[in-house]
C-alpha positions in Angstrom: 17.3 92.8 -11.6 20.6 91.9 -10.2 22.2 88.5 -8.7 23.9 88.3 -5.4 27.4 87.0 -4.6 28.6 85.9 -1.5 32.9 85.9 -0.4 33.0 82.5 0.3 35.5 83.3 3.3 34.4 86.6 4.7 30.6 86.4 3.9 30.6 89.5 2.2 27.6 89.9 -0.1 27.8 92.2 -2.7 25.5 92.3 -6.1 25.7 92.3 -9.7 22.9 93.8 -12.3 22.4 91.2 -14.9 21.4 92.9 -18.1 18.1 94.1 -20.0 17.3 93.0 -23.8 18.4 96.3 -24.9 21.9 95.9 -23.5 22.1 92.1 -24.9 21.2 93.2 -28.0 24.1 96.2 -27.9 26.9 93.3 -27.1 25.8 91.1 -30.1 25.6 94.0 -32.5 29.3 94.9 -31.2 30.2 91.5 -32.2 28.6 91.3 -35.4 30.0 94.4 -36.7 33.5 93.7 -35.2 34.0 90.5 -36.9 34.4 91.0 -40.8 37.9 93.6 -39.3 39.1 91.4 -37.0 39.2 88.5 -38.9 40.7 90.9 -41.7 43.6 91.8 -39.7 45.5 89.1 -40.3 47.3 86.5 -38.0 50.6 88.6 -37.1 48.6 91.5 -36.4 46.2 89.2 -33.9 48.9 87.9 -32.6 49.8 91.0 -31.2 47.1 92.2 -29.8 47.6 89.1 -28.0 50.8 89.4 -26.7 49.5 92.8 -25.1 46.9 90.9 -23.5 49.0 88.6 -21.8 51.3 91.8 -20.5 48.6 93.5 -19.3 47.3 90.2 -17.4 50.4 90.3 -15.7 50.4 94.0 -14.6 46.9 93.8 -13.3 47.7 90.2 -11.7 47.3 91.3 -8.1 44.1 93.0 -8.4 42.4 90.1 -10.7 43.8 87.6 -7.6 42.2 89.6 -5.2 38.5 89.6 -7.1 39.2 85.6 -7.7 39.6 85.3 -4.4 36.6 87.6 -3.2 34.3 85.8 -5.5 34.8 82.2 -5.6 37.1 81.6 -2.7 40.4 79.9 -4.7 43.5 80.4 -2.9 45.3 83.5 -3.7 49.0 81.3 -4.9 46.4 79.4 -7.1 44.4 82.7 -9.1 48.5 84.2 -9.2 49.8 80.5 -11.2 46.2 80.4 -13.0 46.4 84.0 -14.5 50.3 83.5 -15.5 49.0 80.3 -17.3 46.1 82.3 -18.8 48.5 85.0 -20.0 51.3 81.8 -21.5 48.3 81.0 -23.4 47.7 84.0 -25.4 51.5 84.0 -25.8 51.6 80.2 -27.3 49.0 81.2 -29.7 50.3 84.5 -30.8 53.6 82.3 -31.5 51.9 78.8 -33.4 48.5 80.2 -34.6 49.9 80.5 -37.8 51.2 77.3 -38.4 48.0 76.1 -37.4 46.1 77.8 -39.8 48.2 77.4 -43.0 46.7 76.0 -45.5 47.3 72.3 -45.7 47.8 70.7 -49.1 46.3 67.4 -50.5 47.7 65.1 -53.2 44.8 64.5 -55.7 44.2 64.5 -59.2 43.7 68.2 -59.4 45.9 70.8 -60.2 45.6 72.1 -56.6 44.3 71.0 -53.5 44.0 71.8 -50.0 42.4 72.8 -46.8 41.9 75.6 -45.4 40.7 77.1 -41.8 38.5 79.6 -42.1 36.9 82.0 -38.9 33.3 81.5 -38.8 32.1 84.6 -36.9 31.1 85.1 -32.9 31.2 82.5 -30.7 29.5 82.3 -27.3 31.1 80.8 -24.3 29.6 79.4 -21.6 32.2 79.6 -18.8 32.3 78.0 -14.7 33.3 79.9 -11.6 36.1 77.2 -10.5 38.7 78.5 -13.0 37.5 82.0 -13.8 40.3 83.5 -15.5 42.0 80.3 -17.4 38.9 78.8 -18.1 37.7 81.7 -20.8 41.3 82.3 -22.0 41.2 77.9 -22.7 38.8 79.2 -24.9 39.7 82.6 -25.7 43.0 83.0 -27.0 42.4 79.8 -29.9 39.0 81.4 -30.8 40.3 85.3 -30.5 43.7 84.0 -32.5 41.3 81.7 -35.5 40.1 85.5 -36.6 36.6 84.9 -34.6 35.3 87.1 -31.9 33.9 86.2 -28.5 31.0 86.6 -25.8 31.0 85.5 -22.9 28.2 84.8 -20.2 30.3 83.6 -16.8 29.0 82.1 -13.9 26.6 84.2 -12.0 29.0 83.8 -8.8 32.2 85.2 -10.7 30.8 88.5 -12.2 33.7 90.5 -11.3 35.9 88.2 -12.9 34.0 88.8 -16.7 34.6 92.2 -16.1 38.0 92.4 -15.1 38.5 90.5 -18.1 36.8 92.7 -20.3 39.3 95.2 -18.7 41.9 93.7 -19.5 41.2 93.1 -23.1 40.1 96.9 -23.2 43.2 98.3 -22.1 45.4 96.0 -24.4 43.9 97.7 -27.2 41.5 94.6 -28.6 39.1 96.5 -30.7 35.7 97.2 -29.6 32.8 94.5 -30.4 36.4 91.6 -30.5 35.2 90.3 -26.9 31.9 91.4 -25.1 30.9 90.7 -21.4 27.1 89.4 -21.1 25.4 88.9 -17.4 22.4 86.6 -18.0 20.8 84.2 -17.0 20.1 80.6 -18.4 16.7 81.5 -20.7 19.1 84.9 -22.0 21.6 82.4 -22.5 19.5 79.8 -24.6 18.5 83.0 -26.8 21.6 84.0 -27.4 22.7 80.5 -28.8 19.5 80.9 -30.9 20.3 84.2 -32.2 21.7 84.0 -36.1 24.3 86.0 -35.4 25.9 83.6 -32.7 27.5 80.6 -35.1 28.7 78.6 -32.3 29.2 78.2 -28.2 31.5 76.3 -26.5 30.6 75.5 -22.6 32.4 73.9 -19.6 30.3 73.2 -16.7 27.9 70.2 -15.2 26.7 67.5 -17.3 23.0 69.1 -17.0 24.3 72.3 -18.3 26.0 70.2 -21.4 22.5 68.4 -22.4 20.8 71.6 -22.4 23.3 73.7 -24.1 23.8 70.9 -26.6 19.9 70.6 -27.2 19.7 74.5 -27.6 22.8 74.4 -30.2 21.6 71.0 -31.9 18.3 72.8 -32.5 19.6 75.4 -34.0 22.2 73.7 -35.9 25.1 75.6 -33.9 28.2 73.5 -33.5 29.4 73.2 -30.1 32.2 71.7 -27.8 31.4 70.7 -24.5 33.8 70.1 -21.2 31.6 68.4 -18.9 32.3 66.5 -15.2 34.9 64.0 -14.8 35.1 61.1 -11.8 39.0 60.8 -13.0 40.7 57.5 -11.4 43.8 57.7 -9.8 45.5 54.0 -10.7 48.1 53.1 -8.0 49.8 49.8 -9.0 51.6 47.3 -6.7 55.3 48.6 -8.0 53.9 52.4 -7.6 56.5 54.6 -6.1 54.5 56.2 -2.9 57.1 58.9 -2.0 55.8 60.4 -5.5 52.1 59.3 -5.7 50.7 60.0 -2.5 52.5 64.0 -2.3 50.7 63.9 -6.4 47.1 62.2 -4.7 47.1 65.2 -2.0 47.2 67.9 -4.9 45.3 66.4 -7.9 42.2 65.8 -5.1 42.5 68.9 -2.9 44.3 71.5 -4.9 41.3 74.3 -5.4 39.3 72.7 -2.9 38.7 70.0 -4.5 36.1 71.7 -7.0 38.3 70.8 -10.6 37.0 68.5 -13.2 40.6 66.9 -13.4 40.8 66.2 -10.4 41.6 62.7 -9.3 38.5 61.6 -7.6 38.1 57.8 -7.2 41.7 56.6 -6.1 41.8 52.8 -7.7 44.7 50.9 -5.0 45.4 47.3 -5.8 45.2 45.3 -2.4 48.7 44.8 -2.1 50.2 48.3 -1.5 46.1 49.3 -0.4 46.9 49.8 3.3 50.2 51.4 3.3 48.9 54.2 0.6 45.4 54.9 2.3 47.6 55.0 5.5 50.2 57.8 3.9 47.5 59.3 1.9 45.5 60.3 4.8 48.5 61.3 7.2 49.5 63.9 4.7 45.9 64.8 4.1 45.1 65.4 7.6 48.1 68.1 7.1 45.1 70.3 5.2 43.4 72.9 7.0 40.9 75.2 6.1 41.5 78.3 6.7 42.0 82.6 4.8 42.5 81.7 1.1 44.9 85.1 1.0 47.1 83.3 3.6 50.1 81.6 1.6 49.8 79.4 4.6 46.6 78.1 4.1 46.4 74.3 3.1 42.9 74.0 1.9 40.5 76.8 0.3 36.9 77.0 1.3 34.1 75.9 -1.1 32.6 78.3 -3.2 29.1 78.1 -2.1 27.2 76.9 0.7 24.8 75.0 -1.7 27.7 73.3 -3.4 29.3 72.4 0.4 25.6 70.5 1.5 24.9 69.1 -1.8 28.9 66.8 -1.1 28.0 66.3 2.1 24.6 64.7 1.2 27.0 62.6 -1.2 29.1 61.5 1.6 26.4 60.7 4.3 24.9 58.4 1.4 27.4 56.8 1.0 28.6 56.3 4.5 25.2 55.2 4.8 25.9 52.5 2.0 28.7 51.4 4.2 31.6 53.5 3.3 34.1 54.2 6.3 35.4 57.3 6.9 38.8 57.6 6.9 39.3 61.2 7.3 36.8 64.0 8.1 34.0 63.6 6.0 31.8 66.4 8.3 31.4 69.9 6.9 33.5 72.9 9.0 32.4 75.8 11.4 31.9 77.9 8.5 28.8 78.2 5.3 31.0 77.1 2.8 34.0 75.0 4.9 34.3 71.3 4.5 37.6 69.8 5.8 40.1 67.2 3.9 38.0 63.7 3.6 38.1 60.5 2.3 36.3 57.9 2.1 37.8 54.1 1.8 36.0 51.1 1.0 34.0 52.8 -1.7 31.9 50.0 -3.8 29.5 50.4 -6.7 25.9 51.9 -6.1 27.7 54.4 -3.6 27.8 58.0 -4.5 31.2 58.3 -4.0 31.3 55.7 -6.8 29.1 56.2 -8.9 28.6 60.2 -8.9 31.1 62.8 -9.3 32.3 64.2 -6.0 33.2 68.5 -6.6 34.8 69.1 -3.6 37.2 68.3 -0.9 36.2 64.5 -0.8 38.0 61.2 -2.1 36.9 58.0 -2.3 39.0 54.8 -1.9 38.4 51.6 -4.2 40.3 48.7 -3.5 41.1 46.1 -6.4 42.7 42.5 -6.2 44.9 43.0 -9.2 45.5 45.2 -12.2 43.2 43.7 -14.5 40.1 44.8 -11.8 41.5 47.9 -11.5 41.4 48.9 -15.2 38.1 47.6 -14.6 36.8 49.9 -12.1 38.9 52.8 -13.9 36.0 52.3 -16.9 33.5 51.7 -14.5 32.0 54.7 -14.8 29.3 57.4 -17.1 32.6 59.9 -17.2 35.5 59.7 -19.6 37.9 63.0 -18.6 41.2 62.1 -17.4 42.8 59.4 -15.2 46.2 58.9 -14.0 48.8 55.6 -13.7 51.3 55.0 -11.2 54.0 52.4 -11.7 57.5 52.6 -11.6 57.6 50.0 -15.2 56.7 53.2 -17.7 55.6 50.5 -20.4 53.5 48.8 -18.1 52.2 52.2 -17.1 51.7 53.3 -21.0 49.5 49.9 -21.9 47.5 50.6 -18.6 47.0 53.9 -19.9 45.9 52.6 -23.4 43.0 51.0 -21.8 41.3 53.2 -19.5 38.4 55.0 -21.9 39.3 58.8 -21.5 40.1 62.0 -23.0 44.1 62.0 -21.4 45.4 59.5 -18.9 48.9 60.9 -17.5 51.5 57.8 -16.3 53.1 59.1 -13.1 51.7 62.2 -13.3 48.6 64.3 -12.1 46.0 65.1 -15.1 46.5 68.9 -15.6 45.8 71.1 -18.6 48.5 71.9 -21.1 48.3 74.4 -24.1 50.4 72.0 -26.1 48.2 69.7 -25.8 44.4 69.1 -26.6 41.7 68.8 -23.7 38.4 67.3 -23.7 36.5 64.5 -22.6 34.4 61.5 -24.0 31.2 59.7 -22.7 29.2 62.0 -20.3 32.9 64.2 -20.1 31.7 66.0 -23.4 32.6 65.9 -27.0 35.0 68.1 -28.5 38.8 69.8 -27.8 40.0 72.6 -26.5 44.2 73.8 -26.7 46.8 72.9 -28.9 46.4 73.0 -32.8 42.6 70.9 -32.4 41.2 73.6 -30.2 42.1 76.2 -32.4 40.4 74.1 -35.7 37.2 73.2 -33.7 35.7 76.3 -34.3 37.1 77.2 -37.8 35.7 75.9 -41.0 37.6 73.4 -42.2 37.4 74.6 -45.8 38.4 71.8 -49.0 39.3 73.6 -52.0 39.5 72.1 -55.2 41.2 73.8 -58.1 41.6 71.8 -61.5 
């Protein structure tokens, strides 16, 4: 049986076999039998097989843009900056891994106490098709680095992406069984998570694919971190400094077509600067054009399916129906999977555009009277992700910050990413943390020993 991709841009169609029992079954043995080595190897000796990895992203960095591309539309700048990222990471935890599993000692009454962070065997990832490459080495490079080993099942639209990165783990020398490739589908998946062997699965994706993945794991008592959805709100403040925050609202909302869980979504303006931001904001929007994601010139990448495309536009027309005015585009393009920059201003609750998380090329406008009712629409919401401040008083910008319920909020700044520094959500956003020195600990056990 096989699953058919489409180029978002070109139309091409090409397919990909998704794989029998038999072959399942040969990927979880590999990682079974791997494990007890690779987590014997050592830190050091990890550490350089991750190094190697990142070289060997870098040498292969033209061909893994170009299957990014093909497969899920992103511009081709954007796959170039998201594989050098991917390979910084394995480099940051080749360089602090071992810091950040040393034992840590505890004052007690015994002789000798402390904690310890032990590898806990293979762990499934469940990976999306909007960041193909960083997305698995997020999870990757901590998990590879802890002494586990990993499998990963990709979205069905990014095939070519698992195995390029299967590649590239191949020819950097990672031992057999360290990292295996698996193309199933959802009910595979579910087994998989059940299978004894599997100790844990960490997923990014929709909230629907985090209840199910978290009911699989919860029944069989499988730890798991989720990074769900996000409807981040983008705070401006009457003292916000425009020639930095409307340049910073064109690329947190548009950058990869809009399709990014930190993206800045609902854009929170208090009335008294309102007009002359939504007025800037969609001038430099209107810039944005659609158009060959290979083309450096190219503003504005398609979406990466046509289902994704019409189920944002049903968002819109809802709430253009609910009496949202459009601003700025807000009709899909000539093309399947083309929608143009949009926004929507005047966005209340009960709307979509409020209520719902918009994953595309679409942001929605909220106006506020005053700070306090914009901290109030910033928590208005099921999502907890990311959200962003702008003021030009940093401390009124950090106790702003302090009250929005999320997993980061970034004061003059877009919400981005940051191997230095952990990532998750709260509320529907997920549970859990990926990056930095938690990321690497969530799926370790976190070992007390006692010696008196």
């Amino acid at each position: 049986m096989s699953v058919e991709n489409r180029d978002p841009w070109t139309g091409e169609v090409r397919r990909h076999a998704k794989q029998s029992a038999a072959e399942v079954e040969r990927v979880l043995a590999a990682a079974d039998k791997a494990f007890p080595g690779w987590a014997r190897l050592g830190v050091a000796r990890r550490g350089d097989g991750l190094r190697k990895v990142a070289a060997a992203l870098r040498a292969r960095k033209d061909g893994i843009a170009t299957v990014m591309t093909a497969e899920m539309g992103k511009l081709r700048r954007e796959a170039l900056t998201e594989i050098e990222k991917s390979a910084a990471a394995c480099e940051y935890y080749a360089d602090h891994a071992a810091r950040y599993l040393e034992d840590t000692a505890v004052r007690t009454e015994a002789k000798r106490s402390f904690v310890s962070y032990e590898p806990i065997g293979p762990v499934l990832a469940v990976m999306p098709w909007n960041f193909p490459v960083w997305q698995v080495f997020r999870f990757l490079a901590p998990c590879l680095m802890a002494g586990n080993v990993a499998l990963l099942k990709h979205a069905t639209n990014v095939p070519r992406c698992a195995d390029v990165i299967k590649a590239v783990l191949d020819e950097a020398g990672i031992p057999a069984g360290v990292f295996g490739v698996l193309h199933i589908d959802n009910e595979q998946a579910a087994a998989v998570i059940g299978d004894p062997r599997v100790k844990a699965v960490s997923l990014t994706g929709s909230e629907r694919a985090g209840r199910s993945v978290a009911a699989t794991a919860g029944q069989h008592l499988k730890k798991c971190v989720l990074e769900l959805g996000g409807s981040d709100p983008f705070v401006v403040l009457e003292d916000a400094d425009l020639d930095k925050a409307v340049p910073a609202a064109v690329q947190s909302r548009f950058g990869n077509a809009g399709q990014t869980c930190i993206a800045a979504k609902r854009f929170i303006v208090v009335a008294a600067i309102a007009e002359e931001f939504v007025r800037r904001f969609t001038e430099a929007s209107a810039k944005l054009a659609v158009g060959d994601p290979n083309d450096d010139a190219t503003g504005l990448a398609p979406m990466a399916r046509a289902d994704l495309r019409d189920e944002l536009h049903k968002q819109v027309e809802a709430s253009l129906a609910a009496g949202a005015k459009a601003a700025l585009g807000c009709a899909p393009g000539a093309g399947d999977t083309h929608y143009p920059a949009s926004i929507l201003d005047h966005v209340r609750p009960g709307m979509p555009a409020y209520d719902q998380e918009l994953f595309g090329p679409v942001a929605s406008i909220l106006r506020a009277k005053d700070e306090a009712e914009a901290v109030a629409m910033a928590n208005d919401t099921a999502f907890g992700l990311g959200a962003s401040v702008w003021t030009q008083d940093r401390d009124r910008g950090e106790a702003v910050a302090r009250k929005i319920v999320a997993g980061a909020c970034f004061v003059n700044a877009i919400v981005r990413s940051d191997v230095r520094l952990p990532f998750g959500g709260t509320k529907a956003s997920g549970f859990g943390r990926e990056l930095a020195e938690h990321g690497i600990h969530e799926f370790t056990n976190i070992k007390t020993v006692y010696v008196d």
